[in-house]
Rosetta silent file (secondary structure, phi, psi, omega in degrees, C-alpha in Angstrom):
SEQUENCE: XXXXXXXXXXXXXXXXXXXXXXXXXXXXXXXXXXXXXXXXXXXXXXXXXXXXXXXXXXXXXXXXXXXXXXXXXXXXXXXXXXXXXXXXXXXXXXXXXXXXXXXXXXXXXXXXXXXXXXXX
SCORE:     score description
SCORE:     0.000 S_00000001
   1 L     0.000  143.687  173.738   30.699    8.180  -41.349 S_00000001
   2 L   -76.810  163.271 -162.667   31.154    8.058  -37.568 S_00000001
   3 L  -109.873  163.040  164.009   29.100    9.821  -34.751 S_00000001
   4 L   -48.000  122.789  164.901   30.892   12.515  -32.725 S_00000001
   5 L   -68.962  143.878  161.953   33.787   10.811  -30.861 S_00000001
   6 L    94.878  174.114 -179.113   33.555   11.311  -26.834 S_00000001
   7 L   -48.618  166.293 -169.640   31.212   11.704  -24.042 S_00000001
   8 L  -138.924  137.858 -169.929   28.199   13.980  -25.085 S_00000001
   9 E  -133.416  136.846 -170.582   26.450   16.409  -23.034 S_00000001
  10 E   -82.524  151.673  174.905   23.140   18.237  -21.982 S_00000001
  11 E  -152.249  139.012  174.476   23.698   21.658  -21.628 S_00000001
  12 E   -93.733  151.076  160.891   20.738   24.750  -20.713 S_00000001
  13 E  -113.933  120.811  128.506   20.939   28.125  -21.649 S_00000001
  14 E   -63.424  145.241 -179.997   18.625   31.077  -20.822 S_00000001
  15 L  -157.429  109.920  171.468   18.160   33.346  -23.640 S_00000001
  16 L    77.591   37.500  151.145   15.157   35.860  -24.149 S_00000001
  17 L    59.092   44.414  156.460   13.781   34.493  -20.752 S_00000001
  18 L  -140.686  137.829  176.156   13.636   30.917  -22.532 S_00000001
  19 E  -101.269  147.034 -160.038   15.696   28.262  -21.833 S_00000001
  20 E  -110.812 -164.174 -138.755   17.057   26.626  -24.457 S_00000001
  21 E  -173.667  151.905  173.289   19.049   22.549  -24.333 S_00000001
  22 E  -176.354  145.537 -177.513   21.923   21.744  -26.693 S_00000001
  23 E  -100.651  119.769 -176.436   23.671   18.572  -26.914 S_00000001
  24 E  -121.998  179.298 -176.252   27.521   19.217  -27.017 S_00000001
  25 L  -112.625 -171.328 -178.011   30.741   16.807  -27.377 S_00000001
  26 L   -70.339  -17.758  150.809   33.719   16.981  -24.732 S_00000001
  27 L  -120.908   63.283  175.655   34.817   19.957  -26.195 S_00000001
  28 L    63.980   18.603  173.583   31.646   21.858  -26.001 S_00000001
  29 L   -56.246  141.127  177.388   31.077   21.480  -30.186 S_00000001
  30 E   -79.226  113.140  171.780   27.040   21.662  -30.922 S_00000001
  31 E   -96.296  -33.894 -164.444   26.114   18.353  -31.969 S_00000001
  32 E  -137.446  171.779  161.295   22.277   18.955  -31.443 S_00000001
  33 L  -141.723  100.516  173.465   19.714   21.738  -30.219 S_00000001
  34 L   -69.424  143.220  153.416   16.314   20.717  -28.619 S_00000001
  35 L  -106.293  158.585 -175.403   13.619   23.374  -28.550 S_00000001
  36 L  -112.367   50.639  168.579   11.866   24.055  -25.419 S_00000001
  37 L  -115.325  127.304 -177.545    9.055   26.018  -26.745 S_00000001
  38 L  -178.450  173.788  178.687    5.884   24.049  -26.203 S_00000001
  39 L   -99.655  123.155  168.772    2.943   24.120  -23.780 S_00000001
  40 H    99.939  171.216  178.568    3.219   23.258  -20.182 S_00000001
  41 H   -63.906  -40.798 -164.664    5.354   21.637  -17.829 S_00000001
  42 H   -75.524  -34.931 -164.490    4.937   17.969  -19.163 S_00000001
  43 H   -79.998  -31.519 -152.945    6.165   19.477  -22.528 S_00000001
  44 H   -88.381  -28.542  175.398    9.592   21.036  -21.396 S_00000001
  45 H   -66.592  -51.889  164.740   10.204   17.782  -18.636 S_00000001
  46 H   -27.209  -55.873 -143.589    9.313   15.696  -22.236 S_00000001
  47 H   -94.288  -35.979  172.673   12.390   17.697  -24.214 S_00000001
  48 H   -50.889  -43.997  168.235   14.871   17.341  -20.632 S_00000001
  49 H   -46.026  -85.094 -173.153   14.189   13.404  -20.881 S_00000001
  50 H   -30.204  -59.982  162.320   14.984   13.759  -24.559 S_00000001
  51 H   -20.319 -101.626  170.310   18.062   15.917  -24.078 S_00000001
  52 H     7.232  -48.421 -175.733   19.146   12.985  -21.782 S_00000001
  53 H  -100.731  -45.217  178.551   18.525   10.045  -23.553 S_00000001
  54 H   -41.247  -77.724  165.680   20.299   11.837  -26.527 S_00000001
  55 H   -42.416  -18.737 -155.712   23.511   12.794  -24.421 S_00000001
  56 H  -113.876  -53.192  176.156   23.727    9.133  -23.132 S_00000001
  57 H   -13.724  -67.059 -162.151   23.760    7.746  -27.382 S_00000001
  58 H   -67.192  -52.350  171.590   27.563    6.968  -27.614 S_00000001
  59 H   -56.679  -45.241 -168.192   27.748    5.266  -23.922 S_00000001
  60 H   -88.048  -26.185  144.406   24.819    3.221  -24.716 S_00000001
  61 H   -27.527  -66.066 -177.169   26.443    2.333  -28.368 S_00000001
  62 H   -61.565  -65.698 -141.444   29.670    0.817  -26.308 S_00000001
  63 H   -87.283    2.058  160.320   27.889   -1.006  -23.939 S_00000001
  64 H   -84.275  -10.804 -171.408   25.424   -2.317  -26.616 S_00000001
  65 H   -66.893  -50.560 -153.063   28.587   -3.280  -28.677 S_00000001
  66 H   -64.804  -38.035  166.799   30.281   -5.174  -25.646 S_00000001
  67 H   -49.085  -31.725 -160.355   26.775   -6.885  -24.978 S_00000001
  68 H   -94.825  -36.219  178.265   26.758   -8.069  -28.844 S_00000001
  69 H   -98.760   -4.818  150.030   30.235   -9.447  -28.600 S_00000001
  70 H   -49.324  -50.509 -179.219   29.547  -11.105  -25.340 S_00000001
  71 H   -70.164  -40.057  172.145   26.108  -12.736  -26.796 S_00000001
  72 H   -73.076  -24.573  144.922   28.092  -13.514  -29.445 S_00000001
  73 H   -50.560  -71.967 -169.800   30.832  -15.077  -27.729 S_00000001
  74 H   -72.650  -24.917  178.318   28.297  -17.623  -25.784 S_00000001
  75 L   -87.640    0.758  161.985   26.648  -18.480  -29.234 S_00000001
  76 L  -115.608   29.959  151.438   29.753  -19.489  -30.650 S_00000001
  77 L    87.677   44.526  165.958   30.340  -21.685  -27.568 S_00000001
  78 L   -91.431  145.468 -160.743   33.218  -20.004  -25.828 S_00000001
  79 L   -46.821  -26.160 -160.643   34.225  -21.698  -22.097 S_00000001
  80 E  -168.272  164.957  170.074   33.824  -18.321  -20.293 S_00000001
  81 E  -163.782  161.293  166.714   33.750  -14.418  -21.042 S_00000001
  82 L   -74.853   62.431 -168.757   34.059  -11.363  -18.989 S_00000001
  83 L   -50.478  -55.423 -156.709   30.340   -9.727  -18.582 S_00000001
  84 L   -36.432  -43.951 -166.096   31.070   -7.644  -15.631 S_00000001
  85 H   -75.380  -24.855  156.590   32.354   -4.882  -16.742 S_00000001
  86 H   -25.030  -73.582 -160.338   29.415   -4.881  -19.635 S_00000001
  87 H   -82.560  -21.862 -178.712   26.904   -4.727  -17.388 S_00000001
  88 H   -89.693  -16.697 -179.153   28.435   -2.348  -15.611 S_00000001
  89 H   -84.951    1.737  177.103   29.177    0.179  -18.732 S_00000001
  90 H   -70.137  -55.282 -168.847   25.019   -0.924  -18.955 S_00000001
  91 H   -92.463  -20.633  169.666   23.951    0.584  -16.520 S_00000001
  92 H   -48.683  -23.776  164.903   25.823    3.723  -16.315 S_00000001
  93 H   -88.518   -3.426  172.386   24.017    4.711  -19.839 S_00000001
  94 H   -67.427  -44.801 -176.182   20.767    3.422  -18.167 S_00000001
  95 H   -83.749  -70.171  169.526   21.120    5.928  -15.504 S_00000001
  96 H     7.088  -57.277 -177.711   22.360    8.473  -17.719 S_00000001
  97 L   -83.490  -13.250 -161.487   19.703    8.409  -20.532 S_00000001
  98 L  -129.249  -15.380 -158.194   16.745    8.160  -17.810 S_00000001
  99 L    32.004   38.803  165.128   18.017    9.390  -14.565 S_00000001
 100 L  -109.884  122.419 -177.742   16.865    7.018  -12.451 S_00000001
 101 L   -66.363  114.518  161.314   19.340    5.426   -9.643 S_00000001
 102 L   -97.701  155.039  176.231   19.710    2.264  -10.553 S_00000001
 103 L   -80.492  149.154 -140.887   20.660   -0.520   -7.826 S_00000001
 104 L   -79.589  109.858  142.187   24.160    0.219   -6.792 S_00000001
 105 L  -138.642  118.969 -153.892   25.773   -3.046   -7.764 S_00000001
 106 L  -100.923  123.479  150.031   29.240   -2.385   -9.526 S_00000001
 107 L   -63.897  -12.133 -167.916   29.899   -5.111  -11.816 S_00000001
 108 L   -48.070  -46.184 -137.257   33.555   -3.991  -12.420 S_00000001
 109 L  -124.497   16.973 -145.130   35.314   -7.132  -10.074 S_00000001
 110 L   -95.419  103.987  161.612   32.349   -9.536  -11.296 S_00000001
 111 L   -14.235  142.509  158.655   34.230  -13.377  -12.098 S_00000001
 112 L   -48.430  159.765  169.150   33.962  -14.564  -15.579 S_00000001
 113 E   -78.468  126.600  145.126   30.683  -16.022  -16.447 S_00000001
 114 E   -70.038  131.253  177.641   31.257  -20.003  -16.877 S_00000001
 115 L  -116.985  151.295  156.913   29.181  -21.335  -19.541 S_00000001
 116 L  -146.451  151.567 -170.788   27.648  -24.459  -20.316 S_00000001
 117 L  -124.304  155.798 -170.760   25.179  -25.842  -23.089 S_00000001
 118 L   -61.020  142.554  125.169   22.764  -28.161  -22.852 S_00000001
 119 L   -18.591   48.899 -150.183   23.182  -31.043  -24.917 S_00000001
 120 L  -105.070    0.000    0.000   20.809  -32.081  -26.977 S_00000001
């Protein structure tokens, strides 16, 4: 069986003066529900991470696929391959699951990679 097709999303509620997290697809379908009942600050910033890194699961699926046929590519000795755009669907689930600005370098435009192996 397949995961939920499309982007995936954090979403808050208040309800009952608690706010509650759900993970939704593109058209707002419930895939998941975190709870945020827990003690302290560190626990409810803990379940917003989580949320996060959850919503970001299908984008970092593609861009681990494209890495695995890329890696896979250079180990069965092809002349050249197209990373950029890889690395760039990399880091966009990078910031995504963690929310941390990554440096701004857009891979999109990036020349094939030339390859060459050593000899031995």
């Amino acid at each position: 069986m397949k995961h939920t097709q499309g982007e995936w999303k954090e979403q808050s509620f208040d309800f009952d003066n608690h706010t509650k997290i759900w993970i939704t697809d593109s058209h707002n379908v419930q895939i998941c529900y975190l709870n945020r009942f827990g003690n302290g600050m560190n626990f409810l910033k803990r379940q917003e991470a989580n949320a996060k890194l959850i919503a970001s699961a299908p984008e970092m699926l593609e861009a681990l696929h494209d890495i695995s046929v890329n890696l896979r590519a250079i180990m069965d000795g092809a002349p050249s391959i197209a990373i950029g755009s890889s690395l760039d669907k990399v880091n966009r689930a990078l910031k995504k699951a963690s929310d941390v600005e990554l440096k701004n370098v857009d891979y999109t435009d990036a020349p094939d990679v030339k390859l060459t192996r050593a000899l031995t």
